[in-house]
BAPA-405943 format. One line per 10 residues: number of its first residue (from 0); their letters; for each residue z, x, y of N, C-alpha, C. Coordinates in steps of 0.1 Angstrom, whole numbers, plus 5000, padded with zeros to 4 digits. Last residue first. Example, Ala and Ser with C-alpha at 12.3 -4.5 7.8 and 13.67 -1.06 7.14 Angstrom:
# BAPA-405943
1 = SA = 5071:5128:4978:5071:5137:4989:5079:5129:5000; 5078:5132:4943:5078:5123:4955:5078:5132:4967 $
# end
This chain:
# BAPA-405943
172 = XXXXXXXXXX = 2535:9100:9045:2539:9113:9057:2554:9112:9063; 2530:9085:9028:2537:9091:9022:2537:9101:9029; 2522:9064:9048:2538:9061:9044:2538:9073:9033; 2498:9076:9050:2502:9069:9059:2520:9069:9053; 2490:9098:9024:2489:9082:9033:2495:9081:9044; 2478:9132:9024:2488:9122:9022:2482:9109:9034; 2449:9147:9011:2457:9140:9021:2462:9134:9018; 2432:9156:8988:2444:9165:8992:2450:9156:9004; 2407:9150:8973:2413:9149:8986:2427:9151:8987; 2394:9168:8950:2392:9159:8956:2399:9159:8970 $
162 = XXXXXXXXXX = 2415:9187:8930:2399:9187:8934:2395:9170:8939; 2440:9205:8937:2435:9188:8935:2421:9191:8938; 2454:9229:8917:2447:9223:8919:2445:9209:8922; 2475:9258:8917:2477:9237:8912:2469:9239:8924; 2466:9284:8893:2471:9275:8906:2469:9263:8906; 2494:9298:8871:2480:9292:8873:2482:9286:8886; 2503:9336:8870:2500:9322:8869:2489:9317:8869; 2486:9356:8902:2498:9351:8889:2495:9339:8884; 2458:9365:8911:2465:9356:8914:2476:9355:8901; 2461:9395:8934:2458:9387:8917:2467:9375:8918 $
152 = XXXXXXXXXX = 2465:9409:8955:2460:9396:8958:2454:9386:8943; 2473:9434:8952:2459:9435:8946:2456:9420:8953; 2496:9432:8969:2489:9441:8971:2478:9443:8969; 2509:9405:8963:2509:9410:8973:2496:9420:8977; 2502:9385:8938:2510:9399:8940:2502:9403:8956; 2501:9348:8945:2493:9358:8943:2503:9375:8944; 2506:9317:8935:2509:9328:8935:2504:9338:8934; 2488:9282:8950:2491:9295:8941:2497:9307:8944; 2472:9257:8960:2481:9265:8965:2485:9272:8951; 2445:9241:8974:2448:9248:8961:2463:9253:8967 $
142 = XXXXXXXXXX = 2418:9217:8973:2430:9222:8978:2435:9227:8969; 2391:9200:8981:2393:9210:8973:2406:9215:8977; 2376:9184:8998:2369:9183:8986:2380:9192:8975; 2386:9191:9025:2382:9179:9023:2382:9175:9005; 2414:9215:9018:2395:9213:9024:2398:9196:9016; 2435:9245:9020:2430:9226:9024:2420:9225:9025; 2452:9268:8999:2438:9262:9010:2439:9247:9014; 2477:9295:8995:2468:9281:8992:2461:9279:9000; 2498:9314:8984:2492:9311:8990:2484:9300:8988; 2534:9331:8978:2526:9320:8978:2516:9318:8988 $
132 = XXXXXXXXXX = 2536:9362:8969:2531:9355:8978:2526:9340:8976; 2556:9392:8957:2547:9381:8955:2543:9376:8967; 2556:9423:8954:2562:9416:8964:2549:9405:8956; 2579:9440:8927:2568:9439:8927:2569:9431:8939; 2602:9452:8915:2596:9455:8929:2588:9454:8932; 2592:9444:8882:2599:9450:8892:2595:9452:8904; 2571:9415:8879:2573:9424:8877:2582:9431:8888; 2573:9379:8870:2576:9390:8881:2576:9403:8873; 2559:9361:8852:2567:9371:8847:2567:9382:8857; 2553:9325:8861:2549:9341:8856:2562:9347:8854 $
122 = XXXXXXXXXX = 2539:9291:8871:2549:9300:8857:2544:9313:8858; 2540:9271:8895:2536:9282:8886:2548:9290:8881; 2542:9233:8894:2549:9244:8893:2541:9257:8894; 2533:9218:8928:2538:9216:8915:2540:9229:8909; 2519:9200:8953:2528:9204:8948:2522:9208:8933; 2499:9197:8985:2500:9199:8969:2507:9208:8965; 2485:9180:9012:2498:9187:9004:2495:9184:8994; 2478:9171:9047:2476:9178:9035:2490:9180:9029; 2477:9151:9069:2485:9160:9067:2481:9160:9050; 2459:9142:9103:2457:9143:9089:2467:9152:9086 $
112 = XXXXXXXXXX = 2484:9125:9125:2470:9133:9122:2468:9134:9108; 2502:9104:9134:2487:9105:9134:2478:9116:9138; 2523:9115:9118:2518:9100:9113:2503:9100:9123; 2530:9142:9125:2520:9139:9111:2519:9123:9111; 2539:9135:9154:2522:9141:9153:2516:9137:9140; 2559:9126:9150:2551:9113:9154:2542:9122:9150; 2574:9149:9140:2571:9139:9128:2558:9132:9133; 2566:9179:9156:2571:9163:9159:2563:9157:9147; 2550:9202:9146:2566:9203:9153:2572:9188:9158; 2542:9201:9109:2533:9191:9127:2550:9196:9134 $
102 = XXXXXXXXXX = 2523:9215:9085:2537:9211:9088:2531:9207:9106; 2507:9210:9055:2505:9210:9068:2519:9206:9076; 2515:9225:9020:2521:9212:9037:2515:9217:9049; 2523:9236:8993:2517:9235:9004:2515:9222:9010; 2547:9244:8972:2542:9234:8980:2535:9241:8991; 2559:9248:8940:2553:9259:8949:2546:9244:8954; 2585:9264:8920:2583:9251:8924:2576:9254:8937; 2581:9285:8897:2584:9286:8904:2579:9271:8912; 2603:9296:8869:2589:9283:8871:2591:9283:8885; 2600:9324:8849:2602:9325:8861:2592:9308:8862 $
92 = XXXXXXXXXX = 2606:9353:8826:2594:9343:8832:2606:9330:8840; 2616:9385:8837:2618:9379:8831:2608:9366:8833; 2609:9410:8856:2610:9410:8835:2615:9400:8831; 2635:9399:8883:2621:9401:8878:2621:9405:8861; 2641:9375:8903:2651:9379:8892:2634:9390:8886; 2638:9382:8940:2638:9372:8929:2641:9375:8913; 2645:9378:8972:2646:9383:8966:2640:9373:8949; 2622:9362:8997:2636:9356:8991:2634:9368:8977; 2617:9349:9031:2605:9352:9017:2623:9353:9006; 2594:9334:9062:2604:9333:9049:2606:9340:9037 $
82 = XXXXXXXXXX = 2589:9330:9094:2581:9338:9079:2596:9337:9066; 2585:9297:9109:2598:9310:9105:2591:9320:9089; 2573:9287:9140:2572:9293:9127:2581:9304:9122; 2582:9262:9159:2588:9275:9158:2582:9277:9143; 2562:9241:9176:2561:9241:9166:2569:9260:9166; 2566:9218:9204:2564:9232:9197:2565:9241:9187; 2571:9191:9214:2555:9194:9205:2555:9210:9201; 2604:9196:9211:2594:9186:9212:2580:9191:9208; 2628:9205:9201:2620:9216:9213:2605:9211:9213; 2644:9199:9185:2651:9196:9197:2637:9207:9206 $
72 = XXXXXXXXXX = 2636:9220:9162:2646:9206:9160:2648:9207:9178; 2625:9249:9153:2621:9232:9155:2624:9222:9167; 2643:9257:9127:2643:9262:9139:2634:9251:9158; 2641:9231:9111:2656:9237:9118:2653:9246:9133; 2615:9238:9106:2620:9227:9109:2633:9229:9117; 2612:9268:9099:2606:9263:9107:2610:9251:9117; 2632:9262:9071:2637:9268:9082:2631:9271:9096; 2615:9243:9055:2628:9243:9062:2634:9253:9068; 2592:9262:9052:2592:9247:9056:2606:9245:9064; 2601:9282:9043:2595:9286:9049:2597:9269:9059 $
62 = XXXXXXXXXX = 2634:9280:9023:2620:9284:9022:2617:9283:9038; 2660:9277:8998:2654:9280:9011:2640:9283:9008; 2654:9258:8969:2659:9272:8975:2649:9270:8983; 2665:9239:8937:2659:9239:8954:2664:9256:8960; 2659:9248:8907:2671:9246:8918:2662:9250:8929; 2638:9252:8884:2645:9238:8888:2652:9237:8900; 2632:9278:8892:2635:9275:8876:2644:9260:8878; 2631:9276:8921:2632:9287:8916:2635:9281:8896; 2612:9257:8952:2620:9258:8938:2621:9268:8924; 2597:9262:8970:2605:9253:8973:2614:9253:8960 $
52 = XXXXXXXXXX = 2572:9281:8983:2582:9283:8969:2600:9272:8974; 2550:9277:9001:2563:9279:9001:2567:9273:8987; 2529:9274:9032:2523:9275:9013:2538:9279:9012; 2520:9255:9058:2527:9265:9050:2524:9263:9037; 2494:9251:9087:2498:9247:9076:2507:9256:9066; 2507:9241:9113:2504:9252:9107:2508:9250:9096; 2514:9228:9148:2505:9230:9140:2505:9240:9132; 2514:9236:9175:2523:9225:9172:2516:9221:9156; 2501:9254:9187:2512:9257:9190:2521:9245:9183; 2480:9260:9156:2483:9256:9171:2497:9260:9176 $
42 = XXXXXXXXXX = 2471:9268:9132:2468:9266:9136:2468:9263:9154; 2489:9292:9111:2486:9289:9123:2478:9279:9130; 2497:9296:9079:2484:9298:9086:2486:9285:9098; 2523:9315:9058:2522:9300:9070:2507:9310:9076; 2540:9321:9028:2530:9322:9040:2526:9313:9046; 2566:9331:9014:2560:9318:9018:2547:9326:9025; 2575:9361:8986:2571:9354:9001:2568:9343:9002; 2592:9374:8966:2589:9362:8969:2584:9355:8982; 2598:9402:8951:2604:9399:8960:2592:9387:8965; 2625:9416:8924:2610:9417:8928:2609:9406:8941 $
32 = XXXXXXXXXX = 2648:9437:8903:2644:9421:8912:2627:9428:8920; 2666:9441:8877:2656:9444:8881:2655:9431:8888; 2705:9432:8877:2690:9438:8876:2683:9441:8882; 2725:9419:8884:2725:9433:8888:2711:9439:8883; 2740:9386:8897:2731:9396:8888:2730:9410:8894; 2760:9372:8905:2768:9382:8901:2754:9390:8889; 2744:9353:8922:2759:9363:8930:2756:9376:8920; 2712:9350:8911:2727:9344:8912:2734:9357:8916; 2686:9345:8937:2694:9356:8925:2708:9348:8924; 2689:9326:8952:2673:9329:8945:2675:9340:8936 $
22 = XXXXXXXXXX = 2713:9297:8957:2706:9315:8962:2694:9318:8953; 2700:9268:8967:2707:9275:8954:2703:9291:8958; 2708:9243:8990:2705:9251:8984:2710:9260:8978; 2715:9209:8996:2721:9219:8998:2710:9232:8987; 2709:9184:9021:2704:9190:9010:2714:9206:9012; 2727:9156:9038:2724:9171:9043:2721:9178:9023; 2726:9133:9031:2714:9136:9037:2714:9149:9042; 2752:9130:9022:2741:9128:9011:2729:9134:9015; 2765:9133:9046:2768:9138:9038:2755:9137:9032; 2755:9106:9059:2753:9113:9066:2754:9132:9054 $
12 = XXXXXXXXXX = 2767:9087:9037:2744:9085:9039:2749:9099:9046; 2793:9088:9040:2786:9090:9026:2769:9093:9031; 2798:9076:9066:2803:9092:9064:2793:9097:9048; 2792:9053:9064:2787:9062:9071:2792:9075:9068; 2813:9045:9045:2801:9044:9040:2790:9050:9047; 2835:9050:9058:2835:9056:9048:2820:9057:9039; 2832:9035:9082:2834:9048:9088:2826:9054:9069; 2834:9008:9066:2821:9012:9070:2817:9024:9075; 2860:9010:9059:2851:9010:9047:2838:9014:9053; 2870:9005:9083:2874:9017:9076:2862:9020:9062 $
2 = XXX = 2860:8985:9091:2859:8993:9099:2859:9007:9094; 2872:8960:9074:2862:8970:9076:2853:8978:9082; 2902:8970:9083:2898:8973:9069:2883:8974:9068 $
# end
């Protein structure tokens, strides 16, 4: 009996811990669409910080981060960068849930190095076949991540700012 209860309560954390994502158009739209990049800046072979659209009007959606990771998984200090980007509903306004992350190809690396990050939303009004871009910066004093149109590099929206220091703690890596 508790053998069975405990299979049941392992089975529950393992389930719970796999995140599930929302497509970035629903199935059955037929509009006008416009098109949503991540961008990742390089640092090393185990090293690079990502700028990524982690959420489309509240619902989680694939991105740049997680699919890096996945690709990743089981290949020790080498960090696989995956370019990401994701169709998106356009003429319409739009909260886009926007993170920049120093990403590390082994967790142990972000507990001892420095790891940057700033979340939170931008609000615009995609235009038709228009190609977006999340981008952003890290500095000691100043960190930004924001939506820019592709081709002029205007920035949409507004960008989420920390003026100060941008590094996570210790336990919030």
């Amino acid at each position: 009996m508790i053998g069975r209860r405990l299979s049941i309560v392992l089975s529950i954390l393992v389930l719970s811990g796999c995140a599930t994502v929302a497509p970035s158009i629903p199935e059955s739209y037929s509009g006008p669409q416009a098109r949503l990049d991540d961008s990742v800046v390089i640092h090393s072979d185990s090293k690079s910080d990502m700028f990524v659209a982690e959420q489309l009007d509240g619902k989680d959606v694939d991105n740049a981060i997680r699919r890096s990771q996945q690709a990743s998984q089981g290949r020790g200090f080498a960090l696989t960068t995956v370019q990401f980007g994701r169709p998106i509903v356009a003429s319409k306004p739009i909260k886009v849930g926007v993170r920049g992350r120093t990403v590390f190809a082994a967790p142990i690396q972000a507990l001892t190095s420095t790891v940057y990050q700033v979340k939170g939303t931008v609000e615009f009004i995609p235009e038709p076949n228009a190609i977006y871009v999340v981008r952003g910066e890290f500095g000691e004093t100043y960190s930004a991540v924001w939506v820019e149109e592709a081709t002029s590099k205007t920035v949409v929206g507004q960008k989420v700012e920390v003026k100060g220091s941008a590094k996570l703690g210790f336990l919030e890596k």
